[in-house]
N, C-alpha and C positions, 0 to 999 in steps of 0.2 A: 504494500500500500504506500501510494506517494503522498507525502504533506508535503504543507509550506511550513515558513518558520515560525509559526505559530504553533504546531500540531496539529493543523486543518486538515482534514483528507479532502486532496484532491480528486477532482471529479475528470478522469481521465477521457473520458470525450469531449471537455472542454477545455483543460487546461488551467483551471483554478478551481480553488472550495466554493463548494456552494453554502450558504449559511441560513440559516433560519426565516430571514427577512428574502432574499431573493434569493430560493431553493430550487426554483425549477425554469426552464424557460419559459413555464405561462407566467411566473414573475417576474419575467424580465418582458416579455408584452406588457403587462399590468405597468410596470416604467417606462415602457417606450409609448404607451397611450398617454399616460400622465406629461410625460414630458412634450409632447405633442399640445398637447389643450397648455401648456404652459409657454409653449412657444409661439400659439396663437394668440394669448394674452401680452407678448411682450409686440406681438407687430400689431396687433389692438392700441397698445399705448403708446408706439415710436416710430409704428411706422412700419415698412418691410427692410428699408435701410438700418432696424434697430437688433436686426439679428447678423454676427456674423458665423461662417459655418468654419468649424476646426478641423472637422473629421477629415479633411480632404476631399471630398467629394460633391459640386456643387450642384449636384442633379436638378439642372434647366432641362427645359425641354426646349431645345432651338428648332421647331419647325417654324413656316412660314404660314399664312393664309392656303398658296396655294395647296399644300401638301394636305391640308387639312380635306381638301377636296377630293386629291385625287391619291396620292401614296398611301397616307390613309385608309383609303375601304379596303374591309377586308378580303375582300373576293379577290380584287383586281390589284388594288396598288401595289404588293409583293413580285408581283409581275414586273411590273411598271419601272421600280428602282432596283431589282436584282443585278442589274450589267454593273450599275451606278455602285451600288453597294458593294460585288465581290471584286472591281476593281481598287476602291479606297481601302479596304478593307486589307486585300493580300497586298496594296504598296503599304500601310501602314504595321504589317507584320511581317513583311520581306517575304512573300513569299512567290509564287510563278504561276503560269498559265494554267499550270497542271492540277493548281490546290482547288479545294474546293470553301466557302466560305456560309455560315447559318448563325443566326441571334438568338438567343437564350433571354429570361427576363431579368437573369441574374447570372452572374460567374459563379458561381457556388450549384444554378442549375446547372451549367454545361459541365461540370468538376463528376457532380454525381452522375450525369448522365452520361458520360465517358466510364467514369469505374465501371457502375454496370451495363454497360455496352463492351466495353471493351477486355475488364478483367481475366474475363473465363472461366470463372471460378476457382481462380488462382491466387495468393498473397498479392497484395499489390505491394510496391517497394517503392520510396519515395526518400526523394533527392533533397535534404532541404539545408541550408546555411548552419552552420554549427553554432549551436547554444539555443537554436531556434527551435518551433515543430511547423508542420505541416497547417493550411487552412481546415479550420472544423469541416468543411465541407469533403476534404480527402477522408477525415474520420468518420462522416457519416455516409457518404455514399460505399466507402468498404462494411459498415455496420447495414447496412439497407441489401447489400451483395451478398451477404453473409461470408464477406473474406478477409482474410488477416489483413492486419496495415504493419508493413516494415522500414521504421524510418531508420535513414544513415545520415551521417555529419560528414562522409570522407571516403575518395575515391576506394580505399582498401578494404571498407567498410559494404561499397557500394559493390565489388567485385564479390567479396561475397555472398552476400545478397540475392544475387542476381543465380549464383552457383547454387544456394541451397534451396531459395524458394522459386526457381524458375518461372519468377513472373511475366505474365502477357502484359502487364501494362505498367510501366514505369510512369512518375510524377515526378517531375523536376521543379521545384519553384526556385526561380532565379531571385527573386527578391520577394520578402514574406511582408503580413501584413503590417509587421512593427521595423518595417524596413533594412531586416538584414539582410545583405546580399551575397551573391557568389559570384568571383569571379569569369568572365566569360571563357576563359580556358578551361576551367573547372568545369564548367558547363559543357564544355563543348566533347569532354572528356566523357563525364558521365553520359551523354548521349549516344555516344560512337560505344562508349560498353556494353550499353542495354540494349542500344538496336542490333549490336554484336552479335550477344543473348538469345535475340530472336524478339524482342520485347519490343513493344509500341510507346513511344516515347512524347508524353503530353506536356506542354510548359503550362506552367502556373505563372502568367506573365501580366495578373494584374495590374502591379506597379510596373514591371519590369520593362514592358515592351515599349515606355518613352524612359523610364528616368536610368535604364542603363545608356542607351544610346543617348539622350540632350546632356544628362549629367556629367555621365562616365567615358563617355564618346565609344562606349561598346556598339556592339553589332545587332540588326534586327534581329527579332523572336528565330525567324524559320533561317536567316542566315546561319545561325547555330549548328543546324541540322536537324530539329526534331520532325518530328509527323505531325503534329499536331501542339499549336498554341491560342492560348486565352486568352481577354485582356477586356478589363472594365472600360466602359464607355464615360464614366462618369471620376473616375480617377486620373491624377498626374498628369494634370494638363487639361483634359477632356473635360465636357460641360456636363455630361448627363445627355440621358436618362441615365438611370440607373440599367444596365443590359451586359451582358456577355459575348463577344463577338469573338467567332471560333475560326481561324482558318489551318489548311491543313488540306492532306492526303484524303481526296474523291471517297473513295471506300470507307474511310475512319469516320470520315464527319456525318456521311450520308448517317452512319451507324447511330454516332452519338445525337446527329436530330431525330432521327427514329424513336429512340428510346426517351427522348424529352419531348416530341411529341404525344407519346404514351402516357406521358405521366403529369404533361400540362406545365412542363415546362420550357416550353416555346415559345420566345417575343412575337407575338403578333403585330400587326402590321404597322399600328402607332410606336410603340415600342424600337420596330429595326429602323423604322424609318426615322426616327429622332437618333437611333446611334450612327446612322448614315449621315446626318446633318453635322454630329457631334465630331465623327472622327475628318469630315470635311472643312471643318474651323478649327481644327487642333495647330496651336501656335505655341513652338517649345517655347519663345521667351515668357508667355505665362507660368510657363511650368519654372522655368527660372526664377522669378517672382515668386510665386511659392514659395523653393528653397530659400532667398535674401531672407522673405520674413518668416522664416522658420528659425533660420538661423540668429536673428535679433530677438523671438522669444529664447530659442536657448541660452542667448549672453546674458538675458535679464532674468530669469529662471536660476540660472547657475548661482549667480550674484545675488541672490535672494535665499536658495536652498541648498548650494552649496554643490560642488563638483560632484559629490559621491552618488545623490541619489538623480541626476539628470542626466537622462540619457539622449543623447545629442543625434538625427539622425536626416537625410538628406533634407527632408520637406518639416523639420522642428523637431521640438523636445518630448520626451516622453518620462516620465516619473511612475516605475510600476508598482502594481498596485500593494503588495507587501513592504513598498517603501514607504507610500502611501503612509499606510495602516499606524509602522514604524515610526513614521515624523510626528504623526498624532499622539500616541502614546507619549514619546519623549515629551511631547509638549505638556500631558498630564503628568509624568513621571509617575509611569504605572505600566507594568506588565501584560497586564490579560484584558482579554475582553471578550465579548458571546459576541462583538461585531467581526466577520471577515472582512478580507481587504477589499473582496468585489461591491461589497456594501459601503463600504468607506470611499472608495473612489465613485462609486454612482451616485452617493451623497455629495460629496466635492461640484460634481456635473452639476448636478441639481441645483444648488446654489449660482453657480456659476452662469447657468442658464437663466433662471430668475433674476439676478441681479444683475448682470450683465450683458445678457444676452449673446451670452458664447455658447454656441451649439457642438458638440464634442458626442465622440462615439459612447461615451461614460452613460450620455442620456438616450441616445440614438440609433447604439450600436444593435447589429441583429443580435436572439440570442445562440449563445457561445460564442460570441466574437470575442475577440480580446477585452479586456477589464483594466487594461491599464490607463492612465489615466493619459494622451496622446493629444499631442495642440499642435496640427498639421493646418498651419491657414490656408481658405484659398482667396482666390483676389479681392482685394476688397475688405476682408473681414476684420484684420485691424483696424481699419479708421473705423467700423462700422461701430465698436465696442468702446473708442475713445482712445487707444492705442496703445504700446507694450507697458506702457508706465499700469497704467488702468489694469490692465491685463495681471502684468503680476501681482499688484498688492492686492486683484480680488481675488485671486489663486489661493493667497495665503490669510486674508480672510477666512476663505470660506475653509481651507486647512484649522483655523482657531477654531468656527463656528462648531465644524462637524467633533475636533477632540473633546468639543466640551458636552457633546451627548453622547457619547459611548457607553453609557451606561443606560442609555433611556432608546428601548427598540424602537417604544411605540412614538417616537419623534421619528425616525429612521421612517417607520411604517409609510406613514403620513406623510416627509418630504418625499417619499422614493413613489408613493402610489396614489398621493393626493386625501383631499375630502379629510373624513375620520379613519379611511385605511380600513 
C-alpha cells in the first residue's frame, strides 16, 4: 500500500489520498458544480474580464457565423471540412499523406479508446518522464480493458518491458500533465524499441506537440516516428474547444474512432469543427507569452514560499499538494490533521477563485486529475486578477485562511460544495 507523508493511503488510480471531504469522484463533481455557480457569481459582479483562467487551457470556441450554418450540421458539415481539417491537423502533428486524422470530445477519450482498441488484451507499457506517472486516463482505459498498466522511467526499464509483457500497445507521453518532459532522443529511442517489439506506439502529446517544438525547438509528434499521436485542442497555445485530435497510421485510427464511436466518444460536428478553427489560429508567440508569465509567477511565488516547495515548470509554478498541506501545518505548528492534501489545495482554489477570480485546475480540474495546486496562465489572465503582486499575496492569504480550519471539516464541506454542504 502507497501513502503520502502523512500516512494517507493512496488511491492508486488517481495518484493521491482520497479523504473524507472529497472521497470519490462524484465529490469532486459536487466541487467542480460548486465552483462553476461561483464563477458565475464573480462574472455576475466584474464582469467576464473578472475571471482569469490558470489551468492553461482557455477553451473558446472560435467559430464564425458562417460555420455555425454550415460545418456545423450534423449530417453534412463533417463532410464539408474533412480535407480542411486532416490537412491542418497532420501539418500540425508532422505527419504525411498516408496518416489518417479523427476528433475525440476529449484526449482522455481518444487515450481510452486506443487502449481498448488497440491493446489486445495485453499489458499495456507506458513510457513516461521519471518521477512522473502516466494521465489517469492511460489508468483507466487499461482498468475498462481489463489489462495490466506497466509504467517505466528509463530506456532499460522500457527494454524490458517490452520483453516480459509483450505489449500490442505502447504509451509514450512526451510531456505529462505537471509538465515533465522527455527528451526527444529519448523518445525517439523508446519508439524504435517498441515498434521493434512489434508494439503500436501512441504519443500522449497533449502539451507536447507545441511546447516541445516553440519551447525546446524539438521535432513534430509523428517526426518522432510513432503511429499514432494526441494533442489537446485547447492546451499550449490553442484556444479550445476543449477536443482531442488524433492523427496517425489509416488502420490505427480508423480502429481507435470505431471504438469511441461505440462508446460516444466522438467530437461531433460543432466540436471538430471548433478544433479545426483552433489549430488554424494556433500562434506559438502566445504560447510564448504563456511561458514569460508563468515564469514571473514562479519568481514571485518563490520569493514568497520559498525555493523548496515551488516547483518551477515551462508554462509556471506548481506547489504540490502535500507541500500544500505541509506549509499549513507549519503555519499552525501542528502535526496531524483528518484534512488531506487534495482537500487542502481544493480549498486554496476555492478561495482563490472567490476572491480573486483565479480559475485553477484545484476548482476545475476533471476528476482524478492532478490535485496539485498548478498556476499555468493563459493570455490575459494576469491583468484580469490585478497582477502577480495581487496574485501572490492572495495565494498566501488564502494559504493562512485554509491552516486556520483544519480542524473544522464542516467549513471544508461548505467552501468545497457550497450552501450548508
Amino acid at each position: 500500500m502507497k501513502a503520502d507523508r502523512f500516512g494517507n493511503r493512496i488511491d492508486e488510480s488517481v495518484g493521491y489520498a482520497r479523504g473524507k471531504i472529497l472521497a470519490s469522484s462524484a465529490d469532486e463533481i459536487r466541487r467542480l458544480r460548486n465552483a462553476q455557480s461561483i464563477a458565475a457569481d464573480v462574472v455576475s459582479e466584474r464582469g467576464p474580464q473578472g475571471i482569469g483562467i490558470f489551468t492553461g487551457n482557455p477553451r473558446h470556441f472560435p467559430l464564425t457565423p458562417s460555420d455555425l450554418e454550415s460545418y456545423c450540421e450534423e449530417w453534412v458539415g463533417p463532410g464539408l471540412f474533412a480535407d480542411e481539417l486532416s490537412q491542418v491537423a497532420i501539418g500540425h502533428l508532422g505527419g504525411n499523406s498516408d496518416h489518417a486524422t479523427a476528433v475525440f470530445n476529449r484526449t482522455s477519450a481518444a487515450i481510452i479508446s486506443a487502449v481498448l482498441a488497440l491493446s489486445d488484451g495485453r499489458p499495456v507499457v507506458s513510457y513516461i518522464p521519471a518521477g512522473d506517472r502516466s494521465h489517469a486516463s492511460v489508468v483507466r482505459g487499461c482498468t475498462l480493458a481489463g489489462v495490466a498498466l506497466k509504467e517505466v522511467e528509463a530506456i532499460d526499464a522500457l527494454e524490458n518491458a517490452l520483453f516480459q509483457e509483450k505489449p500490442a500497445l505502447v504509451v509514450v507521453t512526451t510531456v505529462t500533465s505537471s509538465l515533465a518532459r522527455l527528451e526527444d532522443g529519448d523518445s525517439r529511442t523508446a519508439i524504435e524499441m517498441a515498434q521493434h517489439s512489434g508494439a503500436i506506439v501512441f504519443l500522449d502529446e497533449a502539451y507536447g506537440a507545441r511546447l516541445r517544438p516553440v519551447l525546446h525547438g524539438g521535432e513534430k509528434s509523428l517526426h518522432l516516428g510513432a503511429d499514432l499521436a494526441v494533442t489537446n485542442a485547447d492546451k499550449a497555445g490553442l484556444s479550445g474547444p476543449r477536443a482531442g485530435v488524433l492523427v496517425g497510421r489509416q488502420d490505427a485510427v480508423v480502429s481507435v474512432q470505431a471504438k469511441a464511436s461505440e462508446l460516444g466518444q466522438e467530437a461531433r460536428a460543432p466540436i471538430a469543427a471548433g478544433a479545426l478553427r483552433s489549430l488554424q489560429r494556433f500562434d506559438p508567440e502566445h504560447l510564448r507569452q504563456e511561458a514569460r508569465d508563468g515564469a514571473i509567477i514562479a519568481d514571485a511565488l518563490e520569493e514568497r514560499f520559498g525555493h523548496a516547495i515551488v516547483r518551477r515548470s515551462d508554462l509556471g509554478p506548481a506547489i504540490g499538494e502535500e507541500d500544500v498541506l505541509s506549509d499549513m501545518l507549519g503555519r499552525r505548528d501542528v502535526a496531524k490533521t483528518g484534512i488531506v492534501p487534495a482537500e487542502a489545495s481544493a480549498a486554496v482554489g476555492m478561495l482563490l477563485l472567490r476572491d480573486l477570480g483565479v480559475l485553477t485546475v484545484s476548482t476545475h480540474g476533471a476528476p482524478g486529475g492532478r490535485v496539485s495546486l498548478r498556476l499555468k496562465p493563459t493570455h490575459g489572465a494576469l491583468d484580469a486578477i490585478g497582477g502577480v503582486a495581487a496574485l501572490a499575496s492572495g495565494l498566501d492569504r488564502a494559504f493562512e485562511q485554509v491552516s486556520e480550519k483544519l480542524d473544522d471539516p464542516a467549513w471544508f464541506s461548505v467552501l468545497l460544495f457550497g450552501g450548508d454542504a
